[in-house]
C-alpha positions, 0 to 999 in steps of 0.5 A, a space after each residue: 529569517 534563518 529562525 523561520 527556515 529551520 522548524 520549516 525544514 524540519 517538517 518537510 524533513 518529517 513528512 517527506 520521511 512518513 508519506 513513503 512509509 505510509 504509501 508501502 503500507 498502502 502497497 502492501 494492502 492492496 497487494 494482498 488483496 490483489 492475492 485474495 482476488 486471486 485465489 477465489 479466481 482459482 477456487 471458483 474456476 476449479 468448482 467449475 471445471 469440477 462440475 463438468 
């Protein structure tokens, strides 16, 4: 039983190890393109208030 457990922890010990590593890369796309959004918001709006 204890040569089961052993190769079964290792891979919980793997996976929880690259999910949370994954899940930042994940973070860190959407937060750039949250800035994008952003950024043509403000574009947009000053070509508006130019225009005026």
């Amino acid at each position: 039983m204890l040569k089961f457990m052993k190769p079964l922890f290792a891979a919980a010990l793997l996976l929880s190890a690259t999910l949370p590593m994954a899940a930042c890369h994940t973070m860190a796309g959407a937060g750039q393109d949250i800035e994008h959004t952003g950024e043509e918001i403000t574009e947009t709006s000053n070509e508006v208030y130019r225009e005026m």
